[in-house]
N, C-alpha and C positions, 0 to 999 in steps of 0.2 A: 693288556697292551693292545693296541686300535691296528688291526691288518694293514698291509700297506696300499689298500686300495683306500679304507677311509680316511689313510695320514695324507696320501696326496689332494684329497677331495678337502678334508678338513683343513689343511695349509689353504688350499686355494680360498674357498670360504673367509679363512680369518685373513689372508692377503685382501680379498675383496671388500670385506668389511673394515678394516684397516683404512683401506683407499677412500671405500665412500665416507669414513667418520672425518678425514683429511680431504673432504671435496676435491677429489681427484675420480672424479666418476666414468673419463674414460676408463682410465687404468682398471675401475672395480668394474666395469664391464667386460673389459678383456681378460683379468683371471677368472670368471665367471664364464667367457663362454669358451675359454681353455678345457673347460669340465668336460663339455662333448668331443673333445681330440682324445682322450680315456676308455671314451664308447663305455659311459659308466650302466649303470641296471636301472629299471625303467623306474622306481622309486629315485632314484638321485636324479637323473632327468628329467622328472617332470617337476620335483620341485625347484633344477635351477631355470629350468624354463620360466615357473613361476616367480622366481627370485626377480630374474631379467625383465620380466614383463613390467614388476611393479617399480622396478629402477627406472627403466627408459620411460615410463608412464611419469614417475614425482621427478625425475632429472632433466628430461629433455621433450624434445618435440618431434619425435621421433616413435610416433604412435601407429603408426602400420605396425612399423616390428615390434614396437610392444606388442600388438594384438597379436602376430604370427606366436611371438612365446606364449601366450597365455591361451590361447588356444590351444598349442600342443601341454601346456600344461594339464588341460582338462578333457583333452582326446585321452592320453597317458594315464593319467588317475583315473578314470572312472571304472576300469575293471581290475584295481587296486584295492585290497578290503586291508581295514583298520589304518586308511590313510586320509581319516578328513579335514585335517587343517587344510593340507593342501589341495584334495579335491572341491571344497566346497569353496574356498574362497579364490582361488580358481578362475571356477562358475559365477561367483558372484561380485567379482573386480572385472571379468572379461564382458557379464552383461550391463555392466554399469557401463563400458567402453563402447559395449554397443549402442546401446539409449543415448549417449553424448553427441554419436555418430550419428542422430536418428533412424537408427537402424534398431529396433526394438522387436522386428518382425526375427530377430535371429536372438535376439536377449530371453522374449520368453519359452523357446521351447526348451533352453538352455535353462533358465531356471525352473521349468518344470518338472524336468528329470533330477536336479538339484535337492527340488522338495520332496521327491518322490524316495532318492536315496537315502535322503538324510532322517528318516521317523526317529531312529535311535538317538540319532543325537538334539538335545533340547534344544542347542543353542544357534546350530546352526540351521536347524528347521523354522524354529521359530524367525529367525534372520531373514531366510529365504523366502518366508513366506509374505513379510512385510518389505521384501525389495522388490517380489514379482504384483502386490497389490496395489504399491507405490507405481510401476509401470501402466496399469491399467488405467489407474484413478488420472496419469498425466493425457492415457488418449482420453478420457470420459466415460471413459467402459467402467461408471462406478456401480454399476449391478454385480459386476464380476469382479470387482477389487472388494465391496461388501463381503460379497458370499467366500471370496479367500481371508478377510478378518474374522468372517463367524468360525471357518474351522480351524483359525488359529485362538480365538479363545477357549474353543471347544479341548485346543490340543492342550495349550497350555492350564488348562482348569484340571483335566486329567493327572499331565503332568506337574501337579504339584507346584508350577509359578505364577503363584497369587498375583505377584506383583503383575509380570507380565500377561497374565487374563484380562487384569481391569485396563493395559495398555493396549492391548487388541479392540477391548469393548468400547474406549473410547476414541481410538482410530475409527472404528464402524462411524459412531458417532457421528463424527467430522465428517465423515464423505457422505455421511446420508445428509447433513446438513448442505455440503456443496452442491450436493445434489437434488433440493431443497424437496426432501420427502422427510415433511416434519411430522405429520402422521406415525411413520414410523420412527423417527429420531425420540422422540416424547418416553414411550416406555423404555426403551434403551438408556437412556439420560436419568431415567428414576433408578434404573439398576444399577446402573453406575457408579450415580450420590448416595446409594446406598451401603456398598460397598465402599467407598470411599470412607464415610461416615463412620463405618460397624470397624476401621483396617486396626487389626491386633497385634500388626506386627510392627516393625523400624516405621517409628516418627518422621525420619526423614524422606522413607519413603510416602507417606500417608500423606506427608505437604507440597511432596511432587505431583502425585498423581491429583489432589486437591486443587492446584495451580492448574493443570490440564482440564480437567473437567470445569473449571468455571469459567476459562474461556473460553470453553464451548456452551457453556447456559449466558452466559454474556451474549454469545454471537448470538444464540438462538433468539431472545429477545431481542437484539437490536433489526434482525432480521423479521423480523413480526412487527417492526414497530414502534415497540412496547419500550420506551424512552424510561419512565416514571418505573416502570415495575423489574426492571435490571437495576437498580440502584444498588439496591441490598447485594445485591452478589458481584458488582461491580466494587464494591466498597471491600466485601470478603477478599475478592480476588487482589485488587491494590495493596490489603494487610498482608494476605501472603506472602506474593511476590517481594516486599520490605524484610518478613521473614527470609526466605532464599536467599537474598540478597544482601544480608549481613555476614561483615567479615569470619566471624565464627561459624558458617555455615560450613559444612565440607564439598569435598571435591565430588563429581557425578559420579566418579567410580566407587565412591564411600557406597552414595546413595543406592548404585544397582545390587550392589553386597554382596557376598561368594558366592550365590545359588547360580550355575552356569544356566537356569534359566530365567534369568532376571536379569540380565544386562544390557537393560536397555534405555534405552529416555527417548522423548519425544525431540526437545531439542535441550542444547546445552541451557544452564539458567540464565546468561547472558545475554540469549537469544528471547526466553520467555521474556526477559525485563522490555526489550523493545516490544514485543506481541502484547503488553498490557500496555504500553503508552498507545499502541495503534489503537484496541477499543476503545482507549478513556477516548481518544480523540474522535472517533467513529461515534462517541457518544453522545459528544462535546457539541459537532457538529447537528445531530437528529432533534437535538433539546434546545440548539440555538445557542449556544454558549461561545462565539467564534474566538473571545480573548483568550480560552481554555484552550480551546482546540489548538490555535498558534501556539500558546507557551508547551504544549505537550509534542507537539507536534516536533519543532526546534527540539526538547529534549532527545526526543527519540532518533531524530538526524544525525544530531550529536554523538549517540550513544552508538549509532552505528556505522559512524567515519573511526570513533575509538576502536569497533572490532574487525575493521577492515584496514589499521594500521598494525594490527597486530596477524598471529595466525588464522585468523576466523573471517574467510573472506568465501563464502558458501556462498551458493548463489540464491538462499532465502532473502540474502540481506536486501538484495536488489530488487527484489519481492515489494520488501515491506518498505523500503524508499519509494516504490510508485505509488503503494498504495497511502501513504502518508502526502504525497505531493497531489495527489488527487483530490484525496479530503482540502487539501488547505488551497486546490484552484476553487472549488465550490466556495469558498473560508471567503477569498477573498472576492469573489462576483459579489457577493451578498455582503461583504461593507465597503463596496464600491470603491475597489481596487482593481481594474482591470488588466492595469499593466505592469501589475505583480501577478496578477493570475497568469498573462502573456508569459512571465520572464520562468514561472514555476510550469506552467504546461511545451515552455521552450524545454526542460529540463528531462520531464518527462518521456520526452520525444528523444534527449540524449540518452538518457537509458535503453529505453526500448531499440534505438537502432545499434548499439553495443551487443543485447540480448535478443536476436529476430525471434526467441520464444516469445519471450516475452511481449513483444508486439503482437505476436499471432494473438497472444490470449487477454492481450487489452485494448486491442484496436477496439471492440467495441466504444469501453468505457472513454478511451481518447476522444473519441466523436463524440459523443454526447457531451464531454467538458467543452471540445471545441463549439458545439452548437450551442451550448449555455453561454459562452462569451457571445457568439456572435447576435447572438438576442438580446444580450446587455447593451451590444453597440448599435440595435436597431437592424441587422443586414437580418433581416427577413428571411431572403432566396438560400442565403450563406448555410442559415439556423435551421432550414426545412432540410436543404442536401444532406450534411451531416447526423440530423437525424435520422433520417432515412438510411441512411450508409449504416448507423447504429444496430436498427434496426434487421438489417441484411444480413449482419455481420453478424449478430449476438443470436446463442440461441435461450437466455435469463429471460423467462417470463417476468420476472420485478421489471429490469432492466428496460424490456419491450411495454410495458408500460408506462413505464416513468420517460420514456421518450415518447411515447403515446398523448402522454397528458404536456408535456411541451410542446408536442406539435401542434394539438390542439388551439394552445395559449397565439401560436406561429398564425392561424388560420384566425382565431377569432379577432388579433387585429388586426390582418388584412382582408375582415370582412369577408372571407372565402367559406360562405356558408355549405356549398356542395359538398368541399372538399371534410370539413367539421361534420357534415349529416352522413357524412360516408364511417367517419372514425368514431361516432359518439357508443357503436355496442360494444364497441373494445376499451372505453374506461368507463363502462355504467357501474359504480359504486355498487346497483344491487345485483349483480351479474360478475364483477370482477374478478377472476380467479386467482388472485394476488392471495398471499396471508398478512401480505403485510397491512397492520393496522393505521398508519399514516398515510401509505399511500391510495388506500382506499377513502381515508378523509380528505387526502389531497384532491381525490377524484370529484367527493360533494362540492369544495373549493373552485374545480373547474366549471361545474354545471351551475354553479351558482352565478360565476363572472359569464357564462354565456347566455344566461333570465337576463342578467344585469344590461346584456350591452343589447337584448332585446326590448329594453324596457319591462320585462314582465319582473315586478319590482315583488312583489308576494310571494313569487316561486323563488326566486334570488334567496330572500331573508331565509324563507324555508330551509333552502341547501346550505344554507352559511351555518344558522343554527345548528345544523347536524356535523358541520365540520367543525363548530366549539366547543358542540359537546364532545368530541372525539377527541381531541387536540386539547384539554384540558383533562381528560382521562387521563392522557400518557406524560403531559407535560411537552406537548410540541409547539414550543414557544413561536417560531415565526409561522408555522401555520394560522397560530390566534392571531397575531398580531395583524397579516395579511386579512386576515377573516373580518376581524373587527375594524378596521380601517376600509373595505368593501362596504358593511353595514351602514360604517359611517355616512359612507359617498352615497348609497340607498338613500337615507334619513334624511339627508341634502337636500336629495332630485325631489323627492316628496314634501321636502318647507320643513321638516320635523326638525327644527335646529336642536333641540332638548334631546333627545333620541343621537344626534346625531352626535354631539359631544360627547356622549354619554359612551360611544362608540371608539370615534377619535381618540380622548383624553389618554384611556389605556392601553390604546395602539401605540400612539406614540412613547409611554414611558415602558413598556416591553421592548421596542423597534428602537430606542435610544443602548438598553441595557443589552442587546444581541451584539454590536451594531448594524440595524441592517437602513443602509443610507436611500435606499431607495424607498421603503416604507417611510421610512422619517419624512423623503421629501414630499410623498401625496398626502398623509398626515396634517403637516404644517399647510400645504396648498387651502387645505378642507377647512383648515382652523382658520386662518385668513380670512375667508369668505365667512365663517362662524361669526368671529368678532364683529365683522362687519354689518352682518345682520341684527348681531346685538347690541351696536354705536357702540364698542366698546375702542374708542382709536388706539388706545394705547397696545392693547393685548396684540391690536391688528396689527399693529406695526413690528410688535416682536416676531409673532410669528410670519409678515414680511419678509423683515429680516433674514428670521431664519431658514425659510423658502428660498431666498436667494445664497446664503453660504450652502445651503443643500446643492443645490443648480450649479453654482460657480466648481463646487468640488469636484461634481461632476463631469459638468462639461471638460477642464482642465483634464482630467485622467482619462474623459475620451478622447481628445485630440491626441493626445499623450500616444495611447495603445494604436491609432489609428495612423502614426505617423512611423510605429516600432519595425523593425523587418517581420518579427513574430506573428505578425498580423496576418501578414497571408497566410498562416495554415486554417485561416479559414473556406478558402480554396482549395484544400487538401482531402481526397477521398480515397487516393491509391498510388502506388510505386511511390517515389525518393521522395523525402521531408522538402517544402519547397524553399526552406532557409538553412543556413548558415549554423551548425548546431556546435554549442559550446559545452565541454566536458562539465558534468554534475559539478553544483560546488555546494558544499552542507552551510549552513546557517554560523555555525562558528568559525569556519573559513572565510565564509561573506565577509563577516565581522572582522576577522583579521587581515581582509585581504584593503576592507573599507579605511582601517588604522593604516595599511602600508599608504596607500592612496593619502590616506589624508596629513602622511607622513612625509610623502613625497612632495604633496600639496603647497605645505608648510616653508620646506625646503628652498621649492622655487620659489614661493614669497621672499622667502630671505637673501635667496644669491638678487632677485629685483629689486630687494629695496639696497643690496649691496650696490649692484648695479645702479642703480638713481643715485644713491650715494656718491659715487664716484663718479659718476654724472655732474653732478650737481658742484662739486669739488672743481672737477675741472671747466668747466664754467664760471664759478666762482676765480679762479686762476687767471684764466684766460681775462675773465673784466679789470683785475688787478694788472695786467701788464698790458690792456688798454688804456690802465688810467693812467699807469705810468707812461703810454706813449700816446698824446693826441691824436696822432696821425692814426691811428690805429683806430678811434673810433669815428673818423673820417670828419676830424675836426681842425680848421685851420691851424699850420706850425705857426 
């Protein structure tokens, strides 16, 4: 029979619990902090402290005094032994509160001591060790979120959870890719798939961690470049994720299995299914493929307005919404959509001022899409500021170069040769410290359009050939096409019409298959003049023609973007967005919002032509009861 200290503790308890299952959460707050008028013992105290903290944290907004509980909860336990449910999670709900708070400077000595206590227990060391690595990797301190994944592999290989070793090994992984120290990511990544490969235990688990590691050999390749040679594991990773992803599949908690130290995932499968739409589309985009990248892209929108109507509204999702609406302002510069890129980087900017993290750690990439519009609409001064901002802001060497070699492009047609002789050792192809292999072709690509616009037409060819042969390596479709379509305009200046076509012909039918409107339209420019040279009237006239629906499209979608409010952020370098910003809306929302619209549309057609109708009636009316009365339409009685 239960003493009568733990019958009044235990009523209170199942009073409280009672109340919160009936959403009545004051109520289960107040027999909850009834417990301390008892003056109970420092074990039932810190767990209702605990109790309270994580109430007023999921119930209300009422987060100081959560935190005041959940700090005495973890002042309380820690010189408690054989108490760690509640000391450690404690420590590890009250640092989570801290970091929300950006207060992180008090989260990790807290979970240091956390890891320090917990060796004996598997699950919540290993826990702790991945929430204080997770803290570092978010300041950048990923040297020291590494070195805390290596001794949590190390702990978990010891202790006996396989599973959880290759989850640590491929955490490392990840951060040393963010951290784009691909030297050491490479043997790390063999150890991995090897493991992975050799795994003898639950299937289930062996397709999870198989799912994890190959979207990290995906990113590693896309980040290097290497378009053509991520295929195969891009394809692997799509069959799995289809696995995961069928009804029969079980729940994550099947997947982690009894071992308390394997209970863990990287994210739930719902969560992976959008992380493979974002590389196909990351992929879609590097190869040129822009009708893929949209149709993926919209799924993946999709997929994650689904799990943000339901419980799943983490704030990864918001993650992977910028980084999908980024891909597809790029999507749409390049088949000359400007003011769909406006309405999608309008979007972008609603997110990020929702999330001010989230701005901190994309304001770079924001600049640089805004300076790629503003170079699509010709603002020059607009396209150099916000590179430069880019520049300032970011500390991605890729990043600092790929705003490096647009600047470039910014200078060489305004002729500002100082300004180009001052930047040219920061994209020299042979000197680039990039890995990545595109944009080191991209780099021959710029040195070749700055021979060209000097005339030195042999040096040109030279860097162009060296950027086909690279870009046909990997399969970097609008790099050839741009490449070849330069060649062409070479082979031009020089009378080579034969050469020159020979250039043209397959620029344009790659630059038709991307869509990218802007090569089509210097393409057909060049063809034009071809024809012309070869009396051929007829061809000349087509590609006329078609020279001018290029131009017409054009222009139409500049006036368009240049007339939008969204336009001025190309003015935008620092403090408040200088437009009007409207809540996110997904692609299948658009879509339903475009059917109420055109539903509404419809509507007032109908009451107008009602209206005309009875217009028209009574007029009709009205002439009948002039005919009936002379005088009425002012004709002699």
């Amino acid at each position: 029979m239960a003493s009568s200290q733990d019958a009044w503790y235990l009523s209170l308890l199942g009073l409280a619990e009672n109340f919160r299952t009936s959403n009545r959460i004051k109520m289960c707050i107040q027999c909850l902090q009834a417990v301390f008028s008892f003056k109970p013992p420092p074990r039932v105290e810190a767990r209702t402290h605990l109790q309270l903290g994580n109430i007023l944290l999921q119930y209300t907004k009422n987060t100081d005094l959560a935190r005041t509980h959940l700090e005495q909860a973890w002042l309380l336990s820690q010189s408690i032994n054989a108490f760690d449910d509640v000391k450690f999670e404690a420590a590890s709900v009250v640092a989570e509160l801290y970091q929300q708070q950006n207060q992180s400077n008090l989260a990790k000595p807290i979970l240091r001591k956390a890891v320090e206590l917990s060796q004996h227990n598997i699950y919540w060391h290993c826990r702790l060790i991945f929430q204080l690595a997770q803290i570092h990797a978010v300041e950048k301190d990923y040297e020291l979120a590494s070195s805390l994944l290596g001794v949590g592999v190390d702990y978990a290989h010891i202790s006996s959870a396989a599973y959880t070793r290759v989850l640590f090994l491929l955490s490392r992984c990840m951060l040393l890719l963010i951290d784009k120290k691909i030297t050491e990511v490479s043997p790390l990544l063999t150890q991995a798939g090897y493991l992975v490969d050799n795994w003898q235990s639950s299937q289930y688990q062996k397709e999870y961690l198989k799912v994890f590691f190959l979207v990290l050999q995906v990113c590693h390749y896309l980040m290097a470049g290497q378009v053509k040679s991520v295929k195969p594991c891009l394809k692997q990773l799509q069959q799995s994720i289809l696995t995961i992803m069928q009804p029969t599949w079980p729940s994550d908690e099947v997947v982690c299995g009894s071992n308390m130290g394997d209970m863990f995932i990287w994210m739930p499968k719902e969560q992976l299914y959008v992380v493979v739409y974002l590389v196909t589309v990351m992929h879609s985009m590097q190869a040129g493929y822009m009708d893929k990248a949209q149709k993926y892209t919209d799924k993946a929108l999709a997929q994650i307005e689904k799990l943000k109507a339901g419980d799943n509204k983490t704030p990864i999702l918001s993650v992977f919404q910028l980084m999908l609406l980024e891909n597809m302002v790029m999507c749409r510069l390049v088949t000359g959509n400007k003011s769909q890129a406006l309405r999608e980087m309008s979007q972008v900017c609603s997110i990020c001022q929702r999330h001010p993290r989230l701005l901190n750690s994309h304001r770079p990439q924001l600049h640089m899409l805004i300076g790629l519009y503003a170079m699509s609409m010709n603002c020059m001064d607009a396209a150099e500021m916000q590179f430069t901002t880019s520049l300032r802001l970011s500390q991605e060497r890729e990043l600092w170069t790929f705003a490096n070699l647009n600047l470039a492009i910014v200078y060489l047609r305004g002729k500002r040769d100082v300004e180009l002789n001052a930047l040219l050792d920061r994209i020299n192809p042979e000197t680039l410290t990039s890995h990545s292999h595109s944009l080191r072709a991209a780099a021959y690509y710029v040195q070749g359009l700055q021979s060209f616009f000097q005339a030195r037409y042999n040096e040109a060819k030279r860097y162009l050939r060296e950027t086909l042969k690279m870009a046909n390596a990997e399969d970097l479709n609008r790099l050839t096409s741009c490449s070849l379509v330069l060649l062409g305009h070479i082979f031009l200046s020089l009378g080579n019409s034969r050469e020159s076509m020979n250039m043209v012909t397959p620029a344009m039918q790659l630059a038709s298959k991307i869509p990218d409107v802007h090569v089509q339209l210097w393409a057909s420019a060049i063809l034009k003049d071809l024809y012309r040279m070869c009396n051929d009237p007829v061809r000349e006239n087509e590609a006329l023609q078609m020279h001018s629906n290029f131009s017409q499209t054009l222009l139409k979608d500049h006036f368009q973007s240049s007339e939008m409010p969204e336009h001025a952020l190309i003015s935008w370098t620092d403090g408040q967005f200088p437009i009007q910003l409207k809540p996110f809306v997904s692609p299948p929302q658009q879509h339903h919002l475009h059917l109420q619209q055109q539903q509404q549309l419809h509507m007032q057609q109908q009451m107008h032509l009602q209206q005309q109708s009875l217009h028209m009636q009574q007029q009709h009316m009205q002439l009948q009861s002039k005919q009936q009365n002379p005088a009425a339409l002012g004709l002699p009685s």
